[in-house]
C-alpha positions as CSV (number, residue, x, y, z in Angstrom):
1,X,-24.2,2.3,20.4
2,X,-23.9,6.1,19.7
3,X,-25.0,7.2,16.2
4,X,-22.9,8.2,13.0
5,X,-25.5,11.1,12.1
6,X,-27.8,13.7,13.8
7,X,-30.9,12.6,15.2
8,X,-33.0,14.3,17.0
9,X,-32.3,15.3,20.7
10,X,-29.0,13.9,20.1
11,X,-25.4,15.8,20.3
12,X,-22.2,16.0,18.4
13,X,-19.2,14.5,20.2
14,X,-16.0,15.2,18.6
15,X,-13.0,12.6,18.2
16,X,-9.2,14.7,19.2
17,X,-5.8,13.6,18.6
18,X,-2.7,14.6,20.1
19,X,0.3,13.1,18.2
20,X,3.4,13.5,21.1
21,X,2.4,11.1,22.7
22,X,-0.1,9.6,21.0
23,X,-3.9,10.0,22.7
24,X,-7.4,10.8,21.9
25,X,-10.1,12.7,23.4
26,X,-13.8,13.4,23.0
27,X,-15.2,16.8,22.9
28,X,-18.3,18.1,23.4
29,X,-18.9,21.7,22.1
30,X,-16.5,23.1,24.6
31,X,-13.4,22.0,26.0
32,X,-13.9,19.0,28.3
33,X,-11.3,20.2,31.3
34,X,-10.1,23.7,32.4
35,X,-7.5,22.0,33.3
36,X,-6.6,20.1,29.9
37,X,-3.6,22.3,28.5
38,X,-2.6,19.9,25.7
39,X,-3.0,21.7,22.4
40,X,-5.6,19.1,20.4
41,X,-5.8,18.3,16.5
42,X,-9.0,17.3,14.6
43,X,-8.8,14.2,12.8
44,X,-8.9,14.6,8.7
45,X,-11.3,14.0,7.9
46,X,-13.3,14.9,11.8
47,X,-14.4,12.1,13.7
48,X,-17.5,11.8,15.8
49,X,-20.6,10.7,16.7
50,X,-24.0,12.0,17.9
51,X,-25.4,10.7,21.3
52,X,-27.9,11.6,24.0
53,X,-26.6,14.0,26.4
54,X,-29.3,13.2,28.8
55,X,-30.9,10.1,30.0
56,X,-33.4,8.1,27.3
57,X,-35.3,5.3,27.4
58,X,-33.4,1.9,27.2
59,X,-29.8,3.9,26.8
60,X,-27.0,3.4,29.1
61,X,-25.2,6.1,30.5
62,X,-21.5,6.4,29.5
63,X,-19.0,8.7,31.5
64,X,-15.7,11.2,30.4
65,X,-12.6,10.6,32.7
66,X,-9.6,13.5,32.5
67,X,-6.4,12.3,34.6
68,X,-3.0,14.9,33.9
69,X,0.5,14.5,33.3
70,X,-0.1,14.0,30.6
71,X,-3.4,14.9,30.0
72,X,-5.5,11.6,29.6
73,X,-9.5,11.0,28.6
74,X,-10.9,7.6,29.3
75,X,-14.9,6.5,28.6
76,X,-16.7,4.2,31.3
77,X,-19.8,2.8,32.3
78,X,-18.9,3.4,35.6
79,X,-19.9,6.9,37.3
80,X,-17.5,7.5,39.9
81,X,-13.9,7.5,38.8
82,X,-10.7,5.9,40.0
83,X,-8.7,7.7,42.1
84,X,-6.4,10.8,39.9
85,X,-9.3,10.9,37.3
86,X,-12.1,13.6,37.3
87,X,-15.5,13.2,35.6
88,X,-15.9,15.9,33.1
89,X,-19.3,15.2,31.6
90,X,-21.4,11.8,30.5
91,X,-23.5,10.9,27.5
92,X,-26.2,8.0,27.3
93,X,-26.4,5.5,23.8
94,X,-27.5,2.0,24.0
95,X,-25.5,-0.7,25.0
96,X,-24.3,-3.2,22.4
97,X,-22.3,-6.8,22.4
98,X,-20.2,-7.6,19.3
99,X,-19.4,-11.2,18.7
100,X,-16.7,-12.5,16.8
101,X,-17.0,-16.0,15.4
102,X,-14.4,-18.4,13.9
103,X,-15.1,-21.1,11.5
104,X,-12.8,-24.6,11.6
105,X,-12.9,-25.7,8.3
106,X,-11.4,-29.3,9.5
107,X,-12.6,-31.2,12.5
C-alpha cells in the first residue's frame, strides 16, 4: 500500500510509458538506470504515488529491477535480483491482500 497524495516523509514515484513496445517504469526524481536509453513518456494525465523511501515502522520494503534489450523495470519484495536484472533503488509502503469474492445466487 503506497499512497495517492503527499504525506509527510514520503516521496513521489512517477508512473512511465514507453509505447514501442509497450512497458512501464517508475521513476524517482532522477532517472532510475544510466544505462536505461529508452526515450520515456508521462502518462496524461501523470501517474504516481507517494511512498517511503526509507525504512518505517510496519512497511515492507519493495525493490526496482532494470534488465536491457529492451529496457525492462520490474517491482519485487525480494532484494536480490534474478540473474540479468540490476537493483536500481527500493521504496518501503505497507503490505496489503485484496480479496475478491463471488456470490452463487443458486445452490
Amino acid at each position: 500500500y503506497v499512497f495517492a497524495c503527499e504525506m509527510p516523509d514520503t516521496m513521489p514515484y512517477t508512473i512511465e510509458l514507453r509505447r514501442e513496445p509497450f512497458g512501464t517504469r517508475l521513476r524517482q526524481r532522477k532517472k532510475p538506470n544510466a544505462r536505461d536509453m529508452t526515450e520515456w513518456d508521462q502518462y496524461d494525465p501523470p501517474k504516481g504515488f507517494f511512498a517511503y523511501p526509507e525504512p518505517m515502522p510496519g512497511a515492507a520494503p519493495y525493490f526496482v529491477n532494470w534488465t536491457s534489450g529492451p529496457d525492462r523495470y520490474m517491482v519485487s519484495n525480494v532484494d536480490k535480483p534474478d540473474l540479468g536484472w540490476m537493483l536500481c533503488y527500493r521504496f518501503h509502503g505497507y503490505a496489503a491482500t485484496k480479496y475478491h469474492l463471488l456470490e452463487c445466487s443458486e445452490p
